[in-house]
Structures are given as structure tokens and as C-alpha cells.
N, C-alpha and C positions, 0 to 999 in steps of 0.2 A: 554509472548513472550520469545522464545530462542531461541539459535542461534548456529551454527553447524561449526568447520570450514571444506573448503575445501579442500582435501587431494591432494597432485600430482597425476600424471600431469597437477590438473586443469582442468579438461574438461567435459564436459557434463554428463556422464556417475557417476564424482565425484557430482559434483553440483548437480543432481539428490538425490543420496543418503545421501549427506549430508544435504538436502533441508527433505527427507522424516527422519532422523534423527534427526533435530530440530523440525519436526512436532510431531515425537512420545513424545518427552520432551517436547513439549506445551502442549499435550493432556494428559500427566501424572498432569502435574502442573496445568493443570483443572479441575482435578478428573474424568480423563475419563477411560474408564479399557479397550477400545481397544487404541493398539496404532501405528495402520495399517493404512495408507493411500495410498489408491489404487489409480491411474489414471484412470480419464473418456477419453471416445472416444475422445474426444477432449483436452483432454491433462490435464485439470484439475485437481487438486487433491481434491478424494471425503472422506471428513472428516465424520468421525461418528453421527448417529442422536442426534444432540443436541446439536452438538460441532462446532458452525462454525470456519471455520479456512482458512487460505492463507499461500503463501509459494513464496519467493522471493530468490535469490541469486546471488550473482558475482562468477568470480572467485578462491575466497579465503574466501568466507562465506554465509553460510546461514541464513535465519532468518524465523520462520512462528508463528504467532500467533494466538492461537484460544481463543476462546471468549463462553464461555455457554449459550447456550439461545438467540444469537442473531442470527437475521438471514443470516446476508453474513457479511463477513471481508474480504478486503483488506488490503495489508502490500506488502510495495516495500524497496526497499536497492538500492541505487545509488554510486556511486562510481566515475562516470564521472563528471569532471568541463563542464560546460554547459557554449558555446561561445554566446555572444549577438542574434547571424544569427539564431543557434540554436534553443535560447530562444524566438526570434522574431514568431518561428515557431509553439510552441506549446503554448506558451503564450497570450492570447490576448492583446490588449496594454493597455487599463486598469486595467489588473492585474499588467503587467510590470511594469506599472507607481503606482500604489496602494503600489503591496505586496513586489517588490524588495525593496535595499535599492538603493537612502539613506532615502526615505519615509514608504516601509515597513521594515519589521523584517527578512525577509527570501532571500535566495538565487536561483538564475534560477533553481539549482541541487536541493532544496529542494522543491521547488514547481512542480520539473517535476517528484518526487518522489511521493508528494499530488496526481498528478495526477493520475497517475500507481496506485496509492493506491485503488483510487476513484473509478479507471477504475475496478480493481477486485470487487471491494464492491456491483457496480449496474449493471455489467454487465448483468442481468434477463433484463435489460430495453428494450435494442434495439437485433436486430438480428445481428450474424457476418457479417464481415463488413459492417453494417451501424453504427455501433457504434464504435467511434476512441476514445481514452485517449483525446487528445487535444480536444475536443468538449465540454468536463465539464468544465465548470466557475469554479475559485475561487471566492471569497472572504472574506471579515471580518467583524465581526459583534460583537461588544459588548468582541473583542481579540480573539474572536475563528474561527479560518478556519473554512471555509464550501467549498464544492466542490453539485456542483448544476446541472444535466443534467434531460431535460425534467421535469421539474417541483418536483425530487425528490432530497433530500439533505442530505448528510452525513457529518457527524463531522470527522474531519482529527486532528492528533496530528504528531508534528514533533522534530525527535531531530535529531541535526546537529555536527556534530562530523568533525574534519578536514580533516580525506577523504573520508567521509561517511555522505549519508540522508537516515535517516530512516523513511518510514511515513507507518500509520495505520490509516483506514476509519471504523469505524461500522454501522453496518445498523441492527438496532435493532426491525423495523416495527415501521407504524402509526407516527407521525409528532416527528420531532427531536426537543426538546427544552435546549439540554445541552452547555455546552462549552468545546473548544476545548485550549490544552495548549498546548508551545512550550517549550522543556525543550532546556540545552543545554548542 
């Protein structure tokens, strides 16, 4: 994973470039020898055969990570404090009550991060708009996040920083058996 900042005045145009600048430094640090990533029709960023990878940013930073060998990655960066009303809306209320505190470990801004993460990882699932972020389940199993839509499941890792959630999903094919860890 690495991360790019954004240049003034901030705006789309930087975030772009500083989004495909931390990707070529992911795909260096993977041992990739291209370190081009083009946009699909649909806005995607199409990473090299062999290199999956994702690509997130705010205004003031980017982050993308790619992964060898696996089949899709997700990676989000959050940056907004998530209100109750908010998190009432993309959360279901058993996550709410499960993963938040003061019973879980993480926050509404880190779980809506999980999600976005999760959302790129399996987005192959459904067709656009039928398939929304907030429709993946969390939960926890044995301390590792898993994010759950239509019967497929990825492992999510999150680190939580004070104005920042950072989350990453991989989807490495055939049934997931690892664990997922929360650093801080």
C-alpha cells in the first residue's frame, strides 16, 4: 500500500493524479514493471495482469494498493466523522450494535470505510445499480472482519488513525479461511 498526497487546489483533476501516482508506487513495491494505470469506460482503474489493485482518495491524500496474484482489491480512506442518522443508514442494526463501540472495536467512519472497501473487492457480483456499498454485511468471527454480499465473503483489515479510516478487502478466489486484523 502507498499513498500519494494531494497537491493544490485539491480538486479532482489533483486527486486523480495523485490516486494514479500512489498506484504506480504500489505496483513498483509489488514488483510490477508496468506502472501505468489506465481508466476503464467506467471509470475504474485497470491495473496490470497479475497485479490486482484499488485506488481511494480525499482531498489531501491518496492511497491504492495492489496485491499479486489476488483477484480483486478493495482500499477506501475516509476522512468524514460519520453522525448516528448517517450510520443508522448504511449500517444495519446488528452491526451497529455488534461492531461499534462501546461492544465492538471500531467506529461508524471505520466500518463505512470496510464497506467501500468491500464494495470495490466484489463488485464482479451484482450489476450497476443493483449492487449498493451498504448491502454487504459485516461481521466478526473468531476477531476478523468479514464483509459478506450474496453468499461471497472477504476479509477487511482496518487501521484507524484520528482523522483517518483506512480499509482493505482482498478477494483472493475459492473459500476465505484467514484473519482479518485491526491495527491502530
Amino acid at each position: 500500500m502507498e499513498t500519494s498526497p494531494v497537491p493544490p487546489p485539491h480538486g479532482p483533476a489533483e486527486q486523480f493524479t495523485a490516486g494514479r501516482r500512489a498506484a504506480a508506487a504500489a505496483l513498483a513495491a509489488a514488483g510490477s514493471i508496468e506502472r501505468t494505470v489506465p481508466r476503464a469506460r467506467d471509470g475504474r482503474p485497470l491495473f496490470p495482469q497479475g497485479f490486482a489493485g484499488s485506488i481511494s482518495h480525499t482531498g489531501r491524500l491518496a492511497i491504492a494498493a495492489v496485491v499479486p496474484g489476488a483477484e480483486t482489491v478493495g482500499v477506501d480512506i475516509e476522512p468524514t466523522v460519520m453522525t448516528p442518522r448517517v450510520a443508522a443508514f448504511f449500517l444495519r442494526e446488528q452491526e451497529r450494535r455488534l461492531l461499534l463501540a462501546p461492544i465492538g472495536h471500531y467506529t461508524a467512519r471505520d466500518l463505512f470505510a470496510a464497506k467501500e472497501a468491500a464494495f470495490k473487492a466484489m463488485n464482479h457480483i451484482g450489476t450497476l445499480g443493483e449492487f449498493l456499498f451498504w448491502q454487504i454485511d459485516l461481521s466478526q468471527s473468531d476477531g476478523a472482519l468479514i464483509a459478506t454480499y450474496r453468499g461471497e465473503s472477504v476479509p477487511l483489515w482496518i487501521r484507524s488513525e484520528a482523522d483517518l479510516s483506512f480499509a482493505v478487502a482482498i478477494r483472493r478466489g475459492g473459500s476465505w479461511d484467514g484473519r482479518s486484523r485491526r491495527t491502530h
